[in-house]
C-alpha positions in Angstrom: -26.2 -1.7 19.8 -28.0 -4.6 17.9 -26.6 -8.3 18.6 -25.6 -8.5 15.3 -23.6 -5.7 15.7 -22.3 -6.7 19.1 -21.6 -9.7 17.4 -19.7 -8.1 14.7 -17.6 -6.0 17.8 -16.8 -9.4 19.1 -15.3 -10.9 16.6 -13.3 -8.5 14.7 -11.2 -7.5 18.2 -10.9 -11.3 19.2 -10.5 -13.0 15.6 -7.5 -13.4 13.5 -4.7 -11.9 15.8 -1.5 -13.2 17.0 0.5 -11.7 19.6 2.8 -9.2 18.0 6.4 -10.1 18.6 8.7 -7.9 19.8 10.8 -6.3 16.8 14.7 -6.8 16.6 14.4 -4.1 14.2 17.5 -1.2 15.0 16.5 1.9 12.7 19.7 3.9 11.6 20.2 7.3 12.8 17.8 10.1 11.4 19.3 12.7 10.0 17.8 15.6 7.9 16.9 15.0 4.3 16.5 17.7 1.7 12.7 17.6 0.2 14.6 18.1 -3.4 13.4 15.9 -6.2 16.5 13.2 -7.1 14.4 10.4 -9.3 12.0 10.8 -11.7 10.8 7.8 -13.7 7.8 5.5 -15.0 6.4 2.6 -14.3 4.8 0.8 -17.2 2.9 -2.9 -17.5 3.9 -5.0 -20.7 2.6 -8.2 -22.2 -1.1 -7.1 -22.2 -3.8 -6.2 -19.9 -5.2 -8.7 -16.5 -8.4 -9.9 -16.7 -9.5 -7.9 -13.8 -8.6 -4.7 -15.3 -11.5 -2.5 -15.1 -13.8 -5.0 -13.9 -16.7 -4.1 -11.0 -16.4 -5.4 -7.8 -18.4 -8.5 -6.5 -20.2 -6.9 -3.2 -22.4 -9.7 -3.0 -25.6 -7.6 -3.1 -24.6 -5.9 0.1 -27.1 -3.4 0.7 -25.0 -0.3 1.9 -22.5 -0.7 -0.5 -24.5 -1.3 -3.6 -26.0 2.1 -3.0 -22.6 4.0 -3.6 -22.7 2.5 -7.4 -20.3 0.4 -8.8 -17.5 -0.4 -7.0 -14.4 -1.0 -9.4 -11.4 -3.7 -8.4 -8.8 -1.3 -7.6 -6.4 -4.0 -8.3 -5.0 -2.9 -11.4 -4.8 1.1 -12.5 -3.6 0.8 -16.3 -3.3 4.0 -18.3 -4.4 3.6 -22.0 -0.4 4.5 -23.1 0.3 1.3 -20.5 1.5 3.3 -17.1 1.0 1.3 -13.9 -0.2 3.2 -10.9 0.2 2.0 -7.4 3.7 1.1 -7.7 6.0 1.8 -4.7 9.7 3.3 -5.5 11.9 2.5 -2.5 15.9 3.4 -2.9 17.8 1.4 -0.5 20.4 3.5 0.0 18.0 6.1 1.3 18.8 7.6 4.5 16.1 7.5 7.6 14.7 11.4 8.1 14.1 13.1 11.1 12.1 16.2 9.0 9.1 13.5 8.5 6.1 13.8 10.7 4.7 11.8 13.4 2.1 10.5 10.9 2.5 10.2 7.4 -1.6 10.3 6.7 -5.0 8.5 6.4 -6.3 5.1 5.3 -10.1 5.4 5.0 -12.8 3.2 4.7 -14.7 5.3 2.6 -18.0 4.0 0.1 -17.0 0.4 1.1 -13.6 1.2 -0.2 -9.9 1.3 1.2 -8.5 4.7 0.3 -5.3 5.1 -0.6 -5.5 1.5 -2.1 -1.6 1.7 -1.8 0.8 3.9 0.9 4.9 4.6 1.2 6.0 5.5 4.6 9.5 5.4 6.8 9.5 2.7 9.3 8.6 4.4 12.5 5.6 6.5 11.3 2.3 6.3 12.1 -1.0 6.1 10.2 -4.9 7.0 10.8 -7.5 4.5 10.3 -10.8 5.3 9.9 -14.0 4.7 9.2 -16.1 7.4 7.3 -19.1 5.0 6.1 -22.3 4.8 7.8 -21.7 0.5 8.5 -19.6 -1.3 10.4 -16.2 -2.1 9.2 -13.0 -3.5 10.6 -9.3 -3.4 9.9 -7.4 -6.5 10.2 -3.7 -5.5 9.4 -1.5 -8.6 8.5 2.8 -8.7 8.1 2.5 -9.3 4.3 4.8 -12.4 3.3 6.5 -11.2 -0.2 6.1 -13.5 -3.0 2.6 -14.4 -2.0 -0.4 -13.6 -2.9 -2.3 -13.4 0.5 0.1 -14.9 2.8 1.2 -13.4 6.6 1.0 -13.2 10.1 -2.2 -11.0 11.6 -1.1 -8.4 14.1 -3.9 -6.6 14.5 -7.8 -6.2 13.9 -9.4 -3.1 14.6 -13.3 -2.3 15.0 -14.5 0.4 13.9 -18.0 0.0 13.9 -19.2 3.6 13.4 -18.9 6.6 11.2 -16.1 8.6 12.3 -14.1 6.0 14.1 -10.6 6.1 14.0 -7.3 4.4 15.3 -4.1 4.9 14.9 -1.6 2.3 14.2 2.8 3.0 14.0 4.5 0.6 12.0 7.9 0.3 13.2 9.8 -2.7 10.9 10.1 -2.3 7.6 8.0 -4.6 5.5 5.2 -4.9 3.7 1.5 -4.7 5.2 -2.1 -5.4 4.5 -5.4 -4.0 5.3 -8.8 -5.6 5.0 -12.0 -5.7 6.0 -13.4 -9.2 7.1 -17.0 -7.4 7.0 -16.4 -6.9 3.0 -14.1 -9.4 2.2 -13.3 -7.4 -1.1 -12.1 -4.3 0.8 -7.9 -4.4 0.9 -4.9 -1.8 1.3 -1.3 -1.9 0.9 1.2 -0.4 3.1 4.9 -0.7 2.6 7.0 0.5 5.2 10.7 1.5 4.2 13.5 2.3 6.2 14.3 5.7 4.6 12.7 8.9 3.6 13.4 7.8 -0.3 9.9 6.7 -1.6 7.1 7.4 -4.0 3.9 5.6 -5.6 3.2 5.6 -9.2 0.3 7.8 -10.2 -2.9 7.5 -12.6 -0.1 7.4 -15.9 2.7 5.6 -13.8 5.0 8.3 -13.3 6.7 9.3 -10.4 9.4 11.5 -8.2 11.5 10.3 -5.5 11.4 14.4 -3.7 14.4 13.7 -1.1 17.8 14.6 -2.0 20.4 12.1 -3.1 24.4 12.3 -3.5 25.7 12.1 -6.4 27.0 8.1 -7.1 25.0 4.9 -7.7 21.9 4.3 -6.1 19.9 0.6 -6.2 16.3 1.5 -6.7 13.1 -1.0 -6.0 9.8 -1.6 -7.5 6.9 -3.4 -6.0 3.4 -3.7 -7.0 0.9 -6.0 -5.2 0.0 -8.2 -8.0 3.6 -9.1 -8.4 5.4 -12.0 -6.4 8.8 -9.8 -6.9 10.3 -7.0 -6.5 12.0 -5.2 -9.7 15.6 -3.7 -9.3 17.3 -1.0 -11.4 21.0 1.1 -10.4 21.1 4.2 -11.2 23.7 7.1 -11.3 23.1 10.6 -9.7 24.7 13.6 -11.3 24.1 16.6 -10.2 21.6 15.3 -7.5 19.1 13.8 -10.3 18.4 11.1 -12.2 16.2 8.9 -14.1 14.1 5.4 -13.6 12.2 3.1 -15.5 10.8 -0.2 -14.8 8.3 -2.8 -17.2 6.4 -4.9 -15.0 5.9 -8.0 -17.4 2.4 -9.0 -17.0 3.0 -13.0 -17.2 4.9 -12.7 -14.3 1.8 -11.6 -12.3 -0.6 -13.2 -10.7 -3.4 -12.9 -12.8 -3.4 -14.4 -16.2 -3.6 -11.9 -19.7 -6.9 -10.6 -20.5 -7.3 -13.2 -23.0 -6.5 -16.3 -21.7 
């Protein structure tokens, strides 16, 4: 190992982290949930388009990552019609499954990229980290504060400084989370961590489907995107174990300004 990447080792396992506290965090009883689709709905961003929309990534002329191409700010994912991907659907009378596994899937470092840039999972799952690049990344994961833009409390940083390295990490509170890379300071994930089973993520066009079963009644259902300070709220009523959503993130109450300012 070089010292730079001893270094590097050094400081991404001793940088950053405070002691993480012991949760007062009671998850309800699991019980098991029906994968039957309930909530179908789209997402879709109004009042223009961010200036960051579709724009490359500054890599600072890193030498690695310049050779994958142009990296683009996954920021913002805006269909031409207007849908907003990357949106997480939470319903918070969801209940907490037990026919979920251990772990819900992988965050990669992948091209000098974060992939999925956005993940949904029940509090008490698990997800794998890992580095697929041939450089040396790390994964500082920080308690997102809501309503901030980059505000939080570190609770861990992870170094992975070779291809193929991987960790594991449970998140057991619900909350939102972030992942980046102090290597690449443009590399960053989401994770938010529900307490139930009753979740989804916008895709390429903003649509999506809540696919756990819900009784028929009222429902409150949540909307968050990361470039939003708030969270959107909508009720709405089951019949017949489905029914609809839609929610218009207004761009000016982002925190980027319009294309065209």
């Amino acid at each position: 190992m070089t010292l730079l990447a001893a270094w590097l080792l050094s400081a991404a396992v001793s940088c950053g982290k405070a002691p993480e506290a012991g949760s007062s965090y009671q998850p309800p009883p699991a019980v098991t949930v029906a994968e039957t689709p309930s909530i179908t709905g789209r997402v879709v961003l109004t009042g223009g388009l961010p200036s960051r929309a579709g724009k490359k990534l500054d890599v600072a002329g890193n030498p690695f990552c310049t050779g994958h191409g142009d990296l683009m700010d996954p920021a913002w994912k805006v269909s031409p019609e207007g849908g907003l991907a990357d949106v997480v659907i939470t319903v918070k009378s969801g209940q907490r499954a037990a026919n979920v596994p251990d772990f819900a899937g992988l965050v990669d470092q992948k091209n000098c990229e974060f992939a999925p840039h956005v993940t949904v999972i029940q509090a008490g799952q698990g997800l794998r980290l890992r580095n697929s690049d041939l450089t040396f990344h790390n994964i500082r994961i920080a308690r997102h504060e809501l309503g901030t833009r980059d505000r939080g409390v570190n609770l861990d940083n992870l170094a992975q400084a070779a291809r193929g390295d991987e960790n594991s990490k449970v998140f057991h509170e619900p909350g939102i989370y972030r992942l980046e890379c102090d290597v690449h300071r443009w590399m960053r994930a989401w994770v938010l961590v529900h307490a139930g089973a009753h979740t989804a993520v916008t895709d390429a066009n903003g649509d999506f489907t809540v696919t756990r079963a819900l009784p028929d009644g009222d429902h409150v259902v949540e909307a968050w995107h990361p470039m939003f300070p708030e969270k959107l709220t909508s009720t709405v009523t089951i019949r017949d174990g489905r029914a609809e959503a839609s929610f218009n993130f207004d761009l000016a109450q982002s925190f980027e300004p319009p294309a065209d300012r």
